[in-house]
C-alpha positions, -999 to 999 in steps of 0.1 A, spaced: 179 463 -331 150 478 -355 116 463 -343 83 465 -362 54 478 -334 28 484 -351 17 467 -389 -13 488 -405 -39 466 -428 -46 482 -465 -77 471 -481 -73 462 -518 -99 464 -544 -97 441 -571 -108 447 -606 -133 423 -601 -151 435 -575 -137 420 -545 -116 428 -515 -88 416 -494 -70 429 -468 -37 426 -468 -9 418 -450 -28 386 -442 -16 381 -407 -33 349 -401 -19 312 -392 -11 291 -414 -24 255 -404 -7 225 -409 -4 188 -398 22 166 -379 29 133 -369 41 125 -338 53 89 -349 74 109 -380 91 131 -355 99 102 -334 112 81 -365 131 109 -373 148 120 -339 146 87 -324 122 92 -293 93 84 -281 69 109 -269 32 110 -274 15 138 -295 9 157 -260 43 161 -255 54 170 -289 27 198 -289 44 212 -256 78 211 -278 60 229 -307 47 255 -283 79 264 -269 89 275 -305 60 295 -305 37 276 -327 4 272 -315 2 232 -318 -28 206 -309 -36 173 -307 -62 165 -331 -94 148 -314 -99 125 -342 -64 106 -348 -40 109 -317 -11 104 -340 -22 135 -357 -8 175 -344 -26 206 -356 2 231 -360 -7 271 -366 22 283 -381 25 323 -372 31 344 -405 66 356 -393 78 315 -401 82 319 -438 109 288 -430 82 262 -421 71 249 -459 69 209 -446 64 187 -419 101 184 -416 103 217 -408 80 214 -380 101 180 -370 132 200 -370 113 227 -343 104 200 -319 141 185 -320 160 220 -314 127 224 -284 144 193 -270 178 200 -276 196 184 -301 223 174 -276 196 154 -256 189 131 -286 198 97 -286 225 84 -302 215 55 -326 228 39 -354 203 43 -384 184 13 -396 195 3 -432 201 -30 -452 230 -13 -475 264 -5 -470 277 28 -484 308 26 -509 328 49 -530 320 44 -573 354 30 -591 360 59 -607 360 81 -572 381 54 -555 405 57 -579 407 91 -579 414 94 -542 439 72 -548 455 94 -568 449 122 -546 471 111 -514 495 101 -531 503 133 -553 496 149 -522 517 127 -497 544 140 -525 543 172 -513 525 183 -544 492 206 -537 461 205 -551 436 232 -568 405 234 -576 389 260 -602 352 268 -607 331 241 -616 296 244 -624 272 212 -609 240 207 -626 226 181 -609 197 155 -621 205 166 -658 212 132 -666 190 101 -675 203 82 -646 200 114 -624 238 112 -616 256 145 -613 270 168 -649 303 183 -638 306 215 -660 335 238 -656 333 268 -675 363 285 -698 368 306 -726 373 294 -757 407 306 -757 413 288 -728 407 258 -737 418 262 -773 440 290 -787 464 295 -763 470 256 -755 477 253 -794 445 231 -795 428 229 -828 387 232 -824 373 208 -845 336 216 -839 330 178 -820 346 183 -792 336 211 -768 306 217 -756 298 255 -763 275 276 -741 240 291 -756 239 322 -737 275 328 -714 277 351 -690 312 366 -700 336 358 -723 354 334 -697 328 313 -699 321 302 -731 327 261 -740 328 234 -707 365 222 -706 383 191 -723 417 193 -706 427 203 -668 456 224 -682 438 257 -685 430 255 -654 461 244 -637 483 277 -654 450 303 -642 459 289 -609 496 294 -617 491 328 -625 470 342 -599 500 329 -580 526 340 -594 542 357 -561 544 324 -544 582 309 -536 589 288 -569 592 259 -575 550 254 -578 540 221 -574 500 222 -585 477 187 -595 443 185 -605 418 154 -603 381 167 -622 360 157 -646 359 169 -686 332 170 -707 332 159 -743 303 160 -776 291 126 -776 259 121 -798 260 86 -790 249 97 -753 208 109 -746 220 142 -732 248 145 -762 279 145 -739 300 126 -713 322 127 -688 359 118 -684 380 116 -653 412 135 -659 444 139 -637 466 165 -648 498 183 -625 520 210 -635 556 219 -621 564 255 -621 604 266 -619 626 284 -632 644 250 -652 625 223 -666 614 197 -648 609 165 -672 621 142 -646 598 153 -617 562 149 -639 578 115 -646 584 109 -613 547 116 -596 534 95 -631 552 63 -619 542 68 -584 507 72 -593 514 33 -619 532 22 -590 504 27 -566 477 10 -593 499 -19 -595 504 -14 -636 537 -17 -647 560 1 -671 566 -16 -707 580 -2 -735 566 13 -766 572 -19 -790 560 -46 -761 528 -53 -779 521 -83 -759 514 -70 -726 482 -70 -715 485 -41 -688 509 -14 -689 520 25 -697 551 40 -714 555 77 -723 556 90 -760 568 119 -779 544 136 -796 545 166 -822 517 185 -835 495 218 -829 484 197 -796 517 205 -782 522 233 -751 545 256 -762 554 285 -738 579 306 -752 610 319 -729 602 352 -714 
C-alpha cells in the first residue's frame, strides 16, 4: 500500500501581485440537518448524536449554538466525495450501519405503474422468451432530458450501411436521423429497423449450435418535423430464426402467439369490416431482405 507522509506547500505568485499557497489543506465547512438525516434514514436522533456519527467518519462535526437543528460539518480535503448534504446524510447512515435502519414503508400518495407502451412490451417479452427464443440487446445510446417533456431519447447508433445498403433499404433523406460529428463509421444515422441489429448479433455468433433463435423489443427513431426536437420514437419488435432451412412457419408461429396473447385476432386481407385484427402480406420491392445462398 503506497502512503503519502509528508505533503510540502508551494507558494504561488500571481501575476497580480498576490500569493497563495497551495495545496490548500484546509476544511471545507458545511451545514446539516439533523431532521433531513432523520427524514431520510428514518430515525430519530438529536443533532448531538448525529455529530458523534459524523465524527466516527472522521469529519469534524458540531452542533451549531444558534439552531439546534443545524450541524457544522468540516469536511477534511481528502473527501473530494462529499459535494451535498446528502453526502454527509449518507456518512451518518453507514456510521450507524445501514443494517440497523429501520425498516419502513415510504410515505407517498401515488402508486407506481408501468407506461402502455412498456407494459406491452413486456408482454411481449415473456412470451417470446417463455418460447424458448432469446433475447439481445445491442448498444444504445440514452440521452436523457433531451425532450420537452424530459422523458428519455433512446438512440442506437449504426452505420449507414447498416441500416440502409445492405438491408436493401432505400435512404430517402426523411427518415434517419444522421449524426453531426460520429465517432467511427459504425456510427453514423440512429436506427429505423431492429434488423441490423439482430444479424450483428447473429454474426458475432456465428459458432453457436444452429438453429439461432434471437428477438429484439427497442425503440427506433424517425425525422419527424412535426415534433419540437424533430424526431420520435417507435416501439419496434423484431425476431430472427437462424438455420440452415427456412423457417417461414416458425416467425409465424411466435407472431400469433404474441396476437394471441393481445387478444387481436387473425382476419384476412379482404375483411375490411373488422375493427381489430392482423394478417400477413406479401410484399416486393427494394425494402425486401435478400440474403443470397452462400
Amino acid at each position: 500500500m503506497l502512503t503519502c507522509r509528508r505533503v510540502e506547500p508551494v507558494k504561488l505568485i500571481l501575476p497580480n501581485g498576490t500569493t497563495k499557497i497551495t495545496p490548500d489543506l484546509s476544511e471545507r465547512r458545511m451545514t446539516a440537518h439533523a431532521s433531513y438525516i432523520n427524514s431520510c434514514t428514518g430515525l430519530s436522533l438529536s443533532s448531538a448524536e448525529v455529530a458523534i456519527l459524523l465524527q466516527r467518519m472522521a469529519l469534524n462535526a458540531t452542533v451549531s449554538t444558534t439552531n439546534p437543528d443545524e450541524i457544522s460539518v468540516g469536511v477534511p480535503p481528502t473527501r473530494p466525495d462529499i459535494l451535498h448534504e446528502c453526502d454527509i446524510m449518507e456518512d451518518a447512515a453507514i456510521a450507524y450501519g445501514f443494517n440497523n435502519l429501520p425498516d419502513k414503508f415510504p410515505a407517498t400518495s401515488t402508486v407506481a405503474q408501468p407506461l402502455a407502451i412498456s407494459k406491452l412490451s413486456d408482454v411481449i417479452r415473456i412470451e417470446w422468451a417463455l418460447a424458448g427464443w432469446v433475447e439481445v440487446l445491442p448498444l444504445i445510446l440514452v440521452s436523457r432530458n433531451c425532450r420537452s417533456d424530459n422523458k428519455e431519447l433512446i438512440l442506437s447508433q449504426c452505420s449507414h450501411e447498416e441500416n440502409f445498403e445492405w438491408l436493401n433499404h432505400e435512404d430517402d433523406g426523411k427518415t434517419a436521423l444522421k449524426l453531426a460529428n460520429p465517432k467511427s463509421l459504425e456510427f453514423q444515422v440512429v436506427r429505423t429497423t431492429l434488423i441490423s441489429g439482430l444479424l450483428k448479433t447473429i454474426r458475432e455468433n456465428r459458432s453457436h449450435p444452429l438453429p439461432i433463435k434471437i428477438f429484439e423489443t427497442s425503440d427506433v427513431v424517425f425525422k419527424d418535423p412535426s415534433r419540437e426536437r424533430q424526431a420520435r420514437n417507435e416501439r419496434h419488435a423484431a425476431a430472427i430464426w437462424c438455420n440452415k432451412t427456412a423457417g417461414f412457419e416458425i416467425i409465424h408461429g411466435i407472431l400469433d402467439r404474441a396476437m394471441k396473447m393481445l387478444e387481436i385476432p387473425h382476419i384476412l386481407s379482404t375483411d375490411f369490416k373488422a375493427e381489430t385484427g392482423y394478417y400477413i402480406k406479401e410484399t416486393s420491392g427494394t425494402c425486401i431482405l435478400d440474403i443470397p445462398n452462400s
